[in-house]
N, C-alpha and C positions, 0 to 999 in steps of 0.2 A: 460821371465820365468826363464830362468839361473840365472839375478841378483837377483830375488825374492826368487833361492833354495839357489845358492853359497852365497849371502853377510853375511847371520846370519850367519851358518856353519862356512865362513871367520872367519866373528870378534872374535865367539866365539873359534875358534881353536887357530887364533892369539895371543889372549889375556891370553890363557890357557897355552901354549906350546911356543911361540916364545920368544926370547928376542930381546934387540934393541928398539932405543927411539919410543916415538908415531908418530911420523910422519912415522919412516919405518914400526911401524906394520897398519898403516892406507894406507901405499903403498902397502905392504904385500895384504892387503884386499882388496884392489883394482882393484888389478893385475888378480888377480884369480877369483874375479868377471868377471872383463871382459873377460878373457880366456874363460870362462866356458858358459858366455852368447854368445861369437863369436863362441864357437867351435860348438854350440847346432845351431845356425842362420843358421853357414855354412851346417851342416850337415841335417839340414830340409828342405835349398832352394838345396841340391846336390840331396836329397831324390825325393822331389816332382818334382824336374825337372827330374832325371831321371825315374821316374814311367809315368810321361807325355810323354816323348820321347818315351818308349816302347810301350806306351798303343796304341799312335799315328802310331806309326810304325808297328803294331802287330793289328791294326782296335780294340783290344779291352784289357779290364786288365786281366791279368792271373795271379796265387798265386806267379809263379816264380818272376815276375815283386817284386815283394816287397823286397822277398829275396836278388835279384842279386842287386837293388838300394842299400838297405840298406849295403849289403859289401861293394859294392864302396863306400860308402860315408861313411860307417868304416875305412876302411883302407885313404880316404884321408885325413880323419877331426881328426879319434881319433887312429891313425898308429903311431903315436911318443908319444914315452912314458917316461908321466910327469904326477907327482903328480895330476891334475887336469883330465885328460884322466882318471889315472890308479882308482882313485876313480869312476867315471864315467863307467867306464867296470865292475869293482867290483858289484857295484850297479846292473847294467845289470845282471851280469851273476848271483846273487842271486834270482833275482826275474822268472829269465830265468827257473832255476833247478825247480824251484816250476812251472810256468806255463807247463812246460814240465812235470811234475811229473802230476798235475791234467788233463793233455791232456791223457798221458797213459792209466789215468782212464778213460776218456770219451771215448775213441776209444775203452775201453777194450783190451788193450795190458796189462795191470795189473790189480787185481780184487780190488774192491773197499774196503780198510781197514775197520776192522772190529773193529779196537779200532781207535782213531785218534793218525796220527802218528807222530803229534808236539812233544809231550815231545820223544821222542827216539832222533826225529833232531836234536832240544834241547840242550838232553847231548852228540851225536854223534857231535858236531861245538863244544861246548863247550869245550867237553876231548881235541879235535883237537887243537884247538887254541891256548887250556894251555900249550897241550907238546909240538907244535912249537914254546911256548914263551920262555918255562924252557929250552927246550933243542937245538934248533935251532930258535933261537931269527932271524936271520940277513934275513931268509926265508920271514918275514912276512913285509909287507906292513911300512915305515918308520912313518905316522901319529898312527897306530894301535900297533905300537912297543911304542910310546910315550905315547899313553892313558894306555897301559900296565903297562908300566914301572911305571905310576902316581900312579897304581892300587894296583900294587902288587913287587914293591920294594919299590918305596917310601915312603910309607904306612907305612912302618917299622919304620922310625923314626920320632917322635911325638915331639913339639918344644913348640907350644901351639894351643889354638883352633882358631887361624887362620893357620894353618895347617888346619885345617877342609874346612873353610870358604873359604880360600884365592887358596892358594898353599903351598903345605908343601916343596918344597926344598928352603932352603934358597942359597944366593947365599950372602948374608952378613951378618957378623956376629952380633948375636943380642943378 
């Protein structure tokens, strides 16, 4: 499952952002393929073994069980932090806020919105992102500084329409 999400992601990041011959961006993607397929192996066989030990130990499964697994085998699998984790927790913790935000409502600890409250999110991450890009760049994530940077300085200078197609920084003169 890892080299099925990481390998496109890879190539196409590699290919967009990296420089350096094809053989190192084919290393490049490689690499991180398999980080990302080991780190996901290790942290499923630390999970289900440890939910097995407790369940065993405890005659039966309880919600903590999942919880207390899942830490451990956070901190031992994705506790060092590198480009292929910090993606990887990023992910998480996005999809986290929202399942926690619709649990809120289910539980009714908050009332059920009465307009949907997408477009507010929306421009609330949006505004966020722009003024840590304009004004505190070095805060944000190194790959998300780089699509940035593609987006909205790069942008600015126009060479011809393989700037559109290709990439617009040149790095030879043409």
């Amino acid at each position: 499952y890892g080299a099925k999400i990481r390998a496109p992601h890879a190539l196409v990041m590699t290919f967009l952002f990296k420089s350096g011959s094809l053989r190192e961006k084919l290393k490049s993607i490689a690499q991180a393929t398999y980080t990302h397929s080991r780190n996901l192996a290790y942290f499923v066989f630390t999970y289900k073994g440890l939910m097995a030990l407790q369940s065993r130990l405890q005659g039966k499964k309880i919600p903590f069980h999942s919880f207390f697994a899942a830490c451990i085998g956070g901190w031992l699998v994705f506790g060092e932090n590198n480009p292929i984790n910090s993606q990887i927790i990023m992910y998480l913790l996005s999809r986290i806020l929202f399942g926690l935000s619709r649990l809120a409502v289910e539980k009714g600890y908050i009332p059920q919105p009465k307009q949907d409250p997408f477009p507010l999110v929306a421009a609330l991450i949006w505004g966020t992102v722009l003024w840590l890009f304009e004004y505190h760049r070095q805060t944000l994530q190194p790959s998300l500084q780089s699509s940035m940077t593609y987006l909205y300085d790069d942008s600015n200078v126009w060479h011809d329409i393989s700037d559109f197609l290709i990439y617009n920084k040149r790095t030879d003169s043409k």
